[in-house]
mmCIF file of the N, C-alpha and C atoms, coordinates in Angstrom:
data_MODEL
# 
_entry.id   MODEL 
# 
loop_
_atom_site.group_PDB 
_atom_site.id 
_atom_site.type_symbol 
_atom_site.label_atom_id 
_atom_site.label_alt_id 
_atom_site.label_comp_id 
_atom_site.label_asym_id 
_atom_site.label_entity_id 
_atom_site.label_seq_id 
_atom_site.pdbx_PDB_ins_code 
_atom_site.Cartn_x 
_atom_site.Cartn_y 
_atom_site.Cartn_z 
_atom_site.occupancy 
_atom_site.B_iso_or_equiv 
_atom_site.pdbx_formal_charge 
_atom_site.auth_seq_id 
_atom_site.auth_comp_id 
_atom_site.auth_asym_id 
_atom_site.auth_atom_id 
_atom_site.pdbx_PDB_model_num 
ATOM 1   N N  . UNK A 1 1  ? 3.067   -16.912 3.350   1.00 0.00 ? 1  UNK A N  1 
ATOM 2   C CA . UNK A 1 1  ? 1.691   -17.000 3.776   1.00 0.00 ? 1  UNK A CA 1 
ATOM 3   C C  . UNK A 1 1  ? 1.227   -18.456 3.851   1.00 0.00 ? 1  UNK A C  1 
ATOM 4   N N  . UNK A 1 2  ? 2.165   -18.914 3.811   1.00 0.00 ? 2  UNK A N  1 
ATOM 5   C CA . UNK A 1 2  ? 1.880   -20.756 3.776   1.00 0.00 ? 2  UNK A CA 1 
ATOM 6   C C  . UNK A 1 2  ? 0.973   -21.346 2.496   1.00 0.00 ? 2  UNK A C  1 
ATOM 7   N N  . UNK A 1 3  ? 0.889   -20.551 1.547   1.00 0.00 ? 3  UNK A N  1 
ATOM 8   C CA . UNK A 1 3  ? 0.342   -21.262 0.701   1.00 0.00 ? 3  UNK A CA 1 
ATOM 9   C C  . UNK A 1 3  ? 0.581   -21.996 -0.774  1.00 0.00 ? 3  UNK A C  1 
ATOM 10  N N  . UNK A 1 4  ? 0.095   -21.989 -1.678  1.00 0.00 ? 4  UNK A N  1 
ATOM 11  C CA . UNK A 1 4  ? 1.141   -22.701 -3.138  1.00 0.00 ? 4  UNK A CA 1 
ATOM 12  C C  . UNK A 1 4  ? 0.388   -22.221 -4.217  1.00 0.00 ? 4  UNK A C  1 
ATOM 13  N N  . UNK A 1 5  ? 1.212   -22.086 -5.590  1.00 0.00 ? 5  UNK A N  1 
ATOM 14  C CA . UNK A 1 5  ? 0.596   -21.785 -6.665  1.00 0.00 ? 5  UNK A CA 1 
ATOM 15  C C  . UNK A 1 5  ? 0.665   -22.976 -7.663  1.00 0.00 ? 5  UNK A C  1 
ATOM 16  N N  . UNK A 1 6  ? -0.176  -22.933 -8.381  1.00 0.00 ? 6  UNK A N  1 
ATOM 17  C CA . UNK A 1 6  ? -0.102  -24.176 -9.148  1.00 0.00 ? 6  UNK A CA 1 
ATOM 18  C C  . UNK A 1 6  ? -0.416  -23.837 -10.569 1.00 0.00 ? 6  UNK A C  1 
ATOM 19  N N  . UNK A 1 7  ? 0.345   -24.448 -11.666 1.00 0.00 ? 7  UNK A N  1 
ATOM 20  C CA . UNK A 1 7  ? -0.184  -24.216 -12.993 1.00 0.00 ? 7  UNK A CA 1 
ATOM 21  C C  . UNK A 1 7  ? -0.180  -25.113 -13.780 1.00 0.00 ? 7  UNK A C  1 
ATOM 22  N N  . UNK A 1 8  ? -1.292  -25.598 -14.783 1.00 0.00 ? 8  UNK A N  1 
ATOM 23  C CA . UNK A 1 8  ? -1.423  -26.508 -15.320 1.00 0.00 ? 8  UNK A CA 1 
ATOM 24  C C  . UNK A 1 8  ? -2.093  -26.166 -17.183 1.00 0.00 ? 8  UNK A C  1 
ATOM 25  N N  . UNK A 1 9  ? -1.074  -26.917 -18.137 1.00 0.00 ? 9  UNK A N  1 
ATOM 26  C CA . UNK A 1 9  ? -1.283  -26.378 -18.970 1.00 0.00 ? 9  UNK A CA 1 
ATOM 27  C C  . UNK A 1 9  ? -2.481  -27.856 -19.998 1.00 0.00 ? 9  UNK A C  1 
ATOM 28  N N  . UNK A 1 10 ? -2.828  -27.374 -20.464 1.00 0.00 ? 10 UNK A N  1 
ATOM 29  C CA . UNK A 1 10 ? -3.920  -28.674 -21.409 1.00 0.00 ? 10 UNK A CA 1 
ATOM 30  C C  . UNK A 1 10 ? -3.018  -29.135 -22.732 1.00 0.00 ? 10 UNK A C  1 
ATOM 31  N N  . UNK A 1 11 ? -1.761  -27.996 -22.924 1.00 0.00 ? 11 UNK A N  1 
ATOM 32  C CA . UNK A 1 11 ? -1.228  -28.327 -23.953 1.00 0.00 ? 11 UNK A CA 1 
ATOM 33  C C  . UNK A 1 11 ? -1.719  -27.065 -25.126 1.00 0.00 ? 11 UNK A C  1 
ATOM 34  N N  . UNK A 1 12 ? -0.346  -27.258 -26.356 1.00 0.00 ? 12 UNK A N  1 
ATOM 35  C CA . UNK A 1 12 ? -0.639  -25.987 -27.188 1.00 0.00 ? 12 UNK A CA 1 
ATOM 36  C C  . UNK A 1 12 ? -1.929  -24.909 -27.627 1.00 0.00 ? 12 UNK A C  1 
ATOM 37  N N  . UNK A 1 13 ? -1.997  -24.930 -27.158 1.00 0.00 ? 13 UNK A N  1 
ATOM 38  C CA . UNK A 1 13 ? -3.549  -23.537 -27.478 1.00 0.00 ? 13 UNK A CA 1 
ATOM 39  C C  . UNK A 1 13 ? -4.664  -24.370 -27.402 1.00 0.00 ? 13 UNK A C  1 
ATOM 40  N N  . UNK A 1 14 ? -4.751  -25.153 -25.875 1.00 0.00 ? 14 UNK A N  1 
ATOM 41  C CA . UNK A 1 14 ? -5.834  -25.350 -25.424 1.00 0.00 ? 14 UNK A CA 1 
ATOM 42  C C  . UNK A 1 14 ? -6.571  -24.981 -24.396 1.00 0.00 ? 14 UNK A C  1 
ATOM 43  N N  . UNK A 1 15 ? -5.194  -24.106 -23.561 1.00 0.00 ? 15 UNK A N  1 
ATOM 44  C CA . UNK A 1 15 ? -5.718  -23.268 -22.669 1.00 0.00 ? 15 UNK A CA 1 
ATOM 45  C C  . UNK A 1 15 ? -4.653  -23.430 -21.386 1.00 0.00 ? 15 UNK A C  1 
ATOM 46  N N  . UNK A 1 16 ? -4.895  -22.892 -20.202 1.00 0.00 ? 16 UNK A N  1 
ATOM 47  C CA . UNK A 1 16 ? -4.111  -23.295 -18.954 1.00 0.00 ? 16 UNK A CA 1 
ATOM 48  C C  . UNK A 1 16 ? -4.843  -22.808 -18.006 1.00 0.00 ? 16 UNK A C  1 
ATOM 49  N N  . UNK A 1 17 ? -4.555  -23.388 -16.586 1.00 0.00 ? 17 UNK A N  1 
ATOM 50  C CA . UNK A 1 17 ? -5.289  -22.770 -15.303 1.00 0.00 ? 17 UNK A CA 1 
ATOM 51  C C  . UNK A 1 17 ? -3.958  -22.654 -14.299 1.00 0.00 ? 17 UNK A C  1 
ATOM 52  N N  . UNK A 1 18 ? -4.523  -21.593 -13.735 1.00 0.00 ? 18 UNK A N  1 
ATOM 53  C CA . UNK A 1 18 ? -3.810  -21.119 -12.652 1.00 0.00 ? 18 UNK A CA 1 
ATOM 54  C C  . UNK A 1 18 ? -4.206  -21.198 -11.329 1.00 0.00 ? 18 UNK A C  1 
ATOM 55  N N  . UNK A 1 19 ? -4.033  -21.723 -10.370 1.00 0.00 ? 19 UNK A N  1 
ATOM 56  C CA . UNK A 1 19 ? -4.408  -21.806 -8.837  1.00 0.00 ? 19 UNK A CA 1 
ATOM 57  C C  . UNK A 1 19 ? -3.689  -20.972 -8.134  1.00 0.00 ? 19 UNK A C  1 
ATOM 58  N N  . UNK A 1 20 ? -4.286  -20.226 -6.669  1.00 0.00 ? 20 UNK A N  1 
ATOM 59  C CA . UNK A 1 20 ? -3.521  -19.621 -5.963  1.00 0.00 ? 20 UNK A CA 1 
ATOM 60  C C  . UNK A 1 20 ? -4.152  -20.168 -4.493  1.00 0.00 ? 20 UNK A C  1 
ATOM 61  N N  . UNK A 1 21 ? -3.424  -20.820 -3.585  1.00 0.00 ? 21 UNK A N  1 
ATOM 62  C CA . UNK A 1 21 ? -4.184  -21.650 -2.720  1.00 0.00 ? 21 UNK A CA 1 
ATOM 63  C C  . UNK A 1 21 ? -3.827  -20.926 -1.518  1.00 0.00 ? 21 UNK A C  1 
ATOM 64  N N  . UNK A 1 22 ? -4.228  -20.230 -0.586  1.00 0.00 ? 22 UNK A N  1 
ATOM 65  C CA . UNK A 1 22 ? -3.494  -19.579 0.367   1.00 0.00 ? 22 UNK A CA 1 
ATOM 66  C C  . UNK A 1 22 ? -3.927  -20.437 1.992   1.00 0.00 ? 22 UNK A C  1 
ATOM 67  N N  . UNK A 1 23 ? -3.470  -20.228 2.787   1.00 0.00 ? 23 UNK A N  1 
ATOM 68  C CA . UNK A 1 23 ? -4.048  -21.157 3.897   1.00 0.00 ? 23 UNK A CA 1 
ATOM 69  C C  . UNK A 1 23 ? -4.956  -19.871 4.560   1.00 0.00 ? 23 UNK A C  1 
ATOM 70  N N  . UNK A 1 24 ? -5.976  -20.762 5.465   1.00 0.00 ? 24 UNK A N  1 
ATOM 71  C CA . UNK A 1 24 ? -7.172  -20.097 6.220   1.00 0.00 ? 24 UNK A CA 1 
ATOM 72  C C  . UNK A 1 24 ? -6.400  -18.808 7.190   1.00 0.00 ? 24 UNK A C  1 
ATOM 73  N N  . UNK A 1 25 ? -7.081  -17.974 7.050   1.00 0.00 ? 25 UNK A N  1 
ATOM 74  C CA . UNK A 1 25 ? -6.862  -16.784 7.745   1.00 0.00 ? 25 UNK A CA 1 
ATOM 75  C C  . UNK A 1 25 ? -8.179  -16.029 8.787   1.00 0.00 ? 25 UNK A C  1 
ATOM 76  N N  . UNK A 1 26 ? -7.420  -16.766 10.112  1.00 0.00 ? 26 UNK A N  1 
ATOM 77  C CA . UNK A 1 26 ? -8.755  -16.028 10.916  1.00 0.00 ? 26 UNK A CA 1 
ATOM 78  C C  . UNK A 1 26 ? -8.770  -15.045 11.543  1.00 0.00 ? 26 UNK A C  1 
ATOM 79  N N  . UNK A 1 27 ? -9.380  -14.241 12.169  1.00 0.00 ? 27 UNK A N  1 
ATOM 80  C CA . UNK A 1 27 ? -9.732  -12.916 13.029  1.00 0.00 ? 27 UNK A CA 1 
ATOM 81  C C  . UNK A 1 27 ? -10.293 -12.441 13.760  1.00 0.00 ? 27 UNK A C  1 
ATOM 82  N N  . UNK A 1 28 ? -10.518 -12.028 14.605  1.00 0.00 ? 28 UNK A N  1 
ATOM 83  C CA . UNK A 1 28 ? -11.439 -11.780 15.400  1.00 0.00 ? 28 UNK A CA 1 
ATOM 84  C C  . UNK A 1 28 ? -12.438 -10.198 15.012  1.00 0.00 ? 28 UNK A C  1 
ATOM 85  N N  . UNK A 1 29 ? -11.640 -9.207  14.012  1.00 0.00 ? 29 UNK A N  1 
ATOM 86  C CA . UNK A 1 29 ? -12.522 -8.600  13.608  1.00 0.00 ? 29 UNK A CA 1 
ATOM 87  C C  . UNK A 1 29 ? -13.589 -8.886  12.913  1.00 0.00 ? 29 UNK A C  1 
ATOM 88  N N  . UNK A 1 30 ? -14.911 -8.689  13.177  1.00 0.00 ? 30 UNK A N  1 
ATOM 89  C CA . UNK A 1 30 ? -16.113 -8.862  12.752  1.00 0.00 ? 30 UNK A CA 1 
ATOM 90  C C  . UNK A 1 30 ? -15.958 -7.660  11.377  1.00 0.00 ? 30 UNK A C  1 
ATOM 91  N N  . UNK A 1 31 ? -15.255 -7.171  11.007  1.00 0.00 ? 31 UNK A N  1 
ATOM 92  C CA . UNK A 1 31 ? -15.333 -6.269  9.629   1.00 0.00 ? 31 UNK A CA 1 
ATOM 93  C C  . UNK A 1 31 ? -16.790 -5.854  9.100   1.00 0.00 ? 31 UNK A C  1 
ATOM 94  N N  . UNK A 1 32 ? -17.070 -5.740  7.615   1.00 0.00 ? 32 UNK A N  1 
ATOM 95  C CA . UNK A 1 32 ? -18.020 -4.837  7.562   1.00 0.00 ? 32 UNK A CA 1 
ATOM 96  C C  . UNK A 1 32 ? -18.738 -5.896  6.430   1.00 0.00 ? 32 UNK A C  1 
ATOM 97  N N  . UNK A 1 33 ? -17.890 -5.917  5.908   1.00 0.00 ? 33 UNK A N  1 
ATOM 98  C CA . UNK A 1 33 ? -18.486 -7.405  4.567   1.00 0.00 ? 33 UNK A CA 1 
ATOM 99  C C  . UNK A 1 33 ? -19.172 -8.630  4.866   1.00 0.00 ? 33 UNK A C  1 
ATOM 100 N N  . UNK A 1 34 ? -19.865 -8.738  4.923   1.00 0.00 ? 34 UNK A N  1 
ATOM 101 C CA . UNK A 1 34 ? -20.917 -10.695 5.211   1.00 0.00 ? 34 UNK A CA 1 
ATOM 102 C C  . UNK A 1 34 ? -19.995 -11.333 5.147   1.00 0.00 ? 34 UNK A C  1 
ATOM 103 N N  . UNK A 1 35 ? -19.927 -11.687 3.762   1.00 0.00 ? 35 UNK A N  1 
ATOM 104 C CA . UNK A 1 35 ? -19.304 -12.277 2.710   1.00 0.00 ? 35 UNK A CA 1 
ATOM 105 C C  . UNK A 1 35 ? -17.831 -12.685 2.980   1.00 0.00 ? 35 UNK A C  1 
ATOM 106 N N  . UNK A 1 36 ? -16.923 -12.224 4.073   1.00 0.00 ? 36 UNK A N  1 
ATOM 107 C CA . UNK A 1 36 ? -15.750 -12.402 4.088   1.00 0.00 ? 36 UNK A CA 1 
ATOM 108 C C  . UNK A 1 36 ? -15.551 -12.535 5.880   1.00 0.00 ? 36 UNK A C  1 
ATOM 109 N N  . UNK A 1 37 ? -17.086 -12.973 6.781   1.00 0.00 ? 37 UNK A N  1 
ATOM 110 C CA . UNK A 1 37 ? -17.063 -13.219 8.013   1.00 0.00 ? 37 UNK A CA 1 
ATOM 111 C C  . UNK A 1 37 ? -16.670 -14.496 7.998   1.00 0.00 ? 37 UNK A C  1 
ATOM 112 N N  . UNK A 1 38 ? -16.616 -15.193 9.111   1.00 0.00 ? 38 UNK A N  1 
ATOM 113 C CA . UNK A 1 38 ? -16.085 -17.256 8.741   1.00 0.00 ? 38 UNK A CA 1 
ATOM 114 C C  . UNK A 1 38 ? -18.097 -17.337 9.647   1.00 0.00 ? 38 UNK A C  1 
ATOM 115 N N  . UNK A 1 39 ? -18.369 -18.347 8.956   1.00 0.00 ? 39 UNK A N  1 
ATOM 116 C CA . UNK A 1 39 ? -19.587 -19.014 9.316   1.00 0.00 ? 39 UNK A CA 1 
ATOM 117 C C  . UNK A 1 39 ? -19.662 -19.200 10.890  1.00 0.00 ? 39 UNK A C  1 
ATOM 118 N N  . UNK A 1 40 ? -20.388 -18.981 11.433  1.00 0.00 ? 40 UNK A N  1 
ATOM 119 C CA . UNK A 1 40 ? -20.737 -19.421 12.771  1.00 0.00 ? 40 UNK A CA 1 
ATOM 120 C C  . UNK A 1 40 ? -21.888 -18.723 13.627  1.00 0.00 ? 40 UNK A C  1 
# 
């Protein structure tokens, strides 16, 4: 899907984050959700 995961730790029990970066995905369906239309 062309995209990357990334993980980054702070070190022993300070915590960690996880990224999931995917690349833009466009469409021409107008779907049903606002929220997940592209701006225009």
């Amino acid at each position: 899907m062309g995209g990357t995961i990334e993980l980054e730790s702070a070190g022993l029990r300070l915590g960690s984050t996880a990224r999931l970066v995917l690349a833009e995905f466009r469409s021409d369906h107008e779907g049903t959700n606002p929220e997940l239309r592209p701006p225009g």
